[in-house]
N, C-alpha and C positions, 0 to 999 in steps of 0.2 A: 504494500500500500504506500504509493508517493505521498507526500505530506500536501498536496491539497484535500487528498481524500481522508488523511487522516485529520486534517480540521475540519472537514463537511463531517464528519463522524461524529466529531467531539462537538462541534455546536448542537447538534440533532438530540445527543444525548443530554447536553446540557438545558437546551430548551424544554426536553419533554420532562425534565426533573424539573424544573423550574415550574411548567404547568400543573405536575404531579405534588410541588410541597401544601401537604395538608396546613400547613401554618403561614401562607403566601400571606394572609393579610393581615394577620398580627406581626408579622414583619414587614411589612409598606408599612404599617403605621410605625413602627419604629424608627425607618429609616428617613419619614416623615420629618418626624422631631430632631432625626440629625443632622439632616438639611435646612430645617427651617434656623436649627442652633449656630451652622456652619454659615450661614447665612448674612448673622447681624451683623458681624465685623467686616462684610465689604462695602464699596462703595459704587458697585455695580448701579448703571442703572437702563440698559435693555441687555437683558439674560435669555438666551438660544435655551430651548429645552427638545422635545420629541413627544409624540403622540404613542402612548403605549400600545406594543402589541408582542403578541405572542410570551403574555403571563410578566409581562417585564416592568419593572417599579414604575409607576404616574406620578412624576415628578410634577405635574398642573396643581394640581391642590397647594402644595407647598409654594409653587409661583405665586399665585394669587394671593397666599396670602403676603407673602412677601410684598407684590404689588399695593393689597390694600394697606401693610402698615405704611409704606410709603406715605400715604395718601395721607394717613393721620396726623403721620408727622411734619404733613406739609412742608414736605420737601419743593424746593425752588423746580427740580430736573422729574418728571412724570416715568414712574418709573413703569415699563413697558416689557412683553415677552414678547418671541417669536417664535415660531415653529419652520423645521424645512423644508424646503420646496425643491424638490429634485430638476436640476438646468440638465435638461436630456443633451444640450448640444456637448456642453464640457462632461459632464458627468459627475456634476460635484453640487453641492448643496448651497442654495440662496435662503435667507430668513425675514420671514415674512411677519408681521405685526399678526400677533392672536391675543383673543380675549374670551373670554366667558361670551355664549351666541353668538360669537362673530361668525361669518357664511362661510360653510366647509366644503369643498369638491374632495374626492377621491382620486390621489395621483395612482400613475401606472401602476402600482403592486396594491393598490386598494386600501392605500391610508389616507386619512384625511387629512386634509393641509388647508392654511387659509384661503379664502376668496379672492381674489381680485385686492388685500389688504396691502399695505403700505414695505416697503422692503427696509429692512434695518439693517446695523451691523451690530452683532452682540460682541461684548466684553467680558462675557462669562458665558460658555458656553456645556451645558451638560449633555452628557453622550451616553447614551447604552449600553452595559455592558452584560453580552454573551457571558461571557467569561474577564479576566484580569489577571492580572501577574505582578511580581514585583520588579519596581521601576516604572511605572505606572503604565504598561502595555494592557491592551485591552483585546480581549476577541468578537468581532463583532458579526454579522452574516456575510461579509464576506466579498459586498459592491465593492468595499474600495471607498465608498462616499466620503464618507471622514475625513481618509489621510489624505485623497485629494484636495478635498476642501480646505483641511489646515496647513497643506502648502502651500496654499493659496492668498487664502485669507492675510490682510494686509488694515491695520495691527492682527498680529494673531493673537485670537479672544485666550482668555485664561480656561482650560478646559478639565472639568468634572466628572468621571465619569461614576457612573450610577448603577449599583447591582443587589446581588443579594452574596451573601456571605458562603453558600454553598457556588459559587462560580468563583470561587479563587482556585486559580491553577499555577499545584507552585513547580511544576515542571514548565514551565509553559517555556516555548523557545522563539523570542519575536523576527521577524522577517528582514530584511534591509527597508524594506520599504511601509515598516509600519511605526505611526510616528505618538512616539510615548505622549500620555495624559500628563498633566500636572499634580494633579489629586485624584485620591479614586474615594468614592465614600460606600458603605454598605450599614446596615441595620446595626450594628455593632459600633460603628464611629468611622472617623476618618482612618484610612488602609493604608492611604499611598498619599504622601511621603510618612513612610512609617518614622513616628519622633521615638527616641530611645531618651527623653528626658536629658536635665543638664549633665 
């Protein structure tokens, strides 16, 4: 087995465990709170996130609220999400303004993405993660979207990626072409960059 099949292998099995954990939503909510916690101390203010699919953390909830403390605290700068929009020409991700009823189409793989909404550039951007490793590599399905996009992207956003604690892979062997996370967060706390205290 060449090692693309053996990453088609390993995602498949990690997705349908991910579908299969009986405690998947006592752990969203966990990892809920360590997002909304990991949260206060930036100064972010339009953050990329993803539309969940296939059993994978809904990092939305935790946007918004993000978004509405903003609001409270009457901040000068409106603080703003987006979600991706896949550019078929490049093959790399654009981020669109989303919000609670904002108008959704179905892009080619039958996710939904904003309307016809406003294009942004985020400064914090969180990512999916299949799986994760240390050094902050991620496994993701396997388009390629991501790493293209964050070679691209110009500043490149600060980026988060988002899992659950049973997707750490500590063999994991990353590619030349796949381009390490900043942070990784999971139900347990921040993962990546692991602190060993002073």
């Amino acid at each position: 087995m060449d090692r693309s099949e053996e990453k088609r292998a390993l995602r498949q099995r990690l997705v349908e465990q991910r579908l299969k954990m009986p405690d998947r939503l006592r752990r969203a909510d966990l990892l809920q709170q360590v997002m909304r916690i990991w949260l206060v101390g930036r100064s972010d203010t339009v953050i990329g996130a993803y539309w969940p699919i296939k059993g994978e953390f809904d990092p939305l909830p935790a946007l918004h609220r993000w978004k509405e403390d903003g609001e409270l605290l009457d901040e000068p700068q409106l603080r703003r999400i987006a979600l991706p929009v896949i550019d078929k020409v490049h093959q790399t991700l654009k981020f669109h303004a989303w919000f609670p009823g904002c108008p959704m189409e179905e892009d080619a793989f039958g996710i939904p993405k904003p309307k016809d909404t406003e294009i942004v550039v985020p400064t914090l951007l969180f990512v999916p993660c299949v799986g994760y490793a240390v050094g902050g590599y991620r496994l993701g399905y396997g388009g390629g979207f991501y790493d293209r996009t964050l070679a691209q992207l110009q500043p490149r956003p600060f980026t988060a990626g988002l899992g659950f604690a049973a997707g750490f892979l500590p063999e994991f062997e990353p590619e030349a072409h796949d381009v390490p996370l900043d942070a990784i967060l999971n139900e347990l706390g921040v993962v990546w960059p692991i602190s060993l205290g002073d």
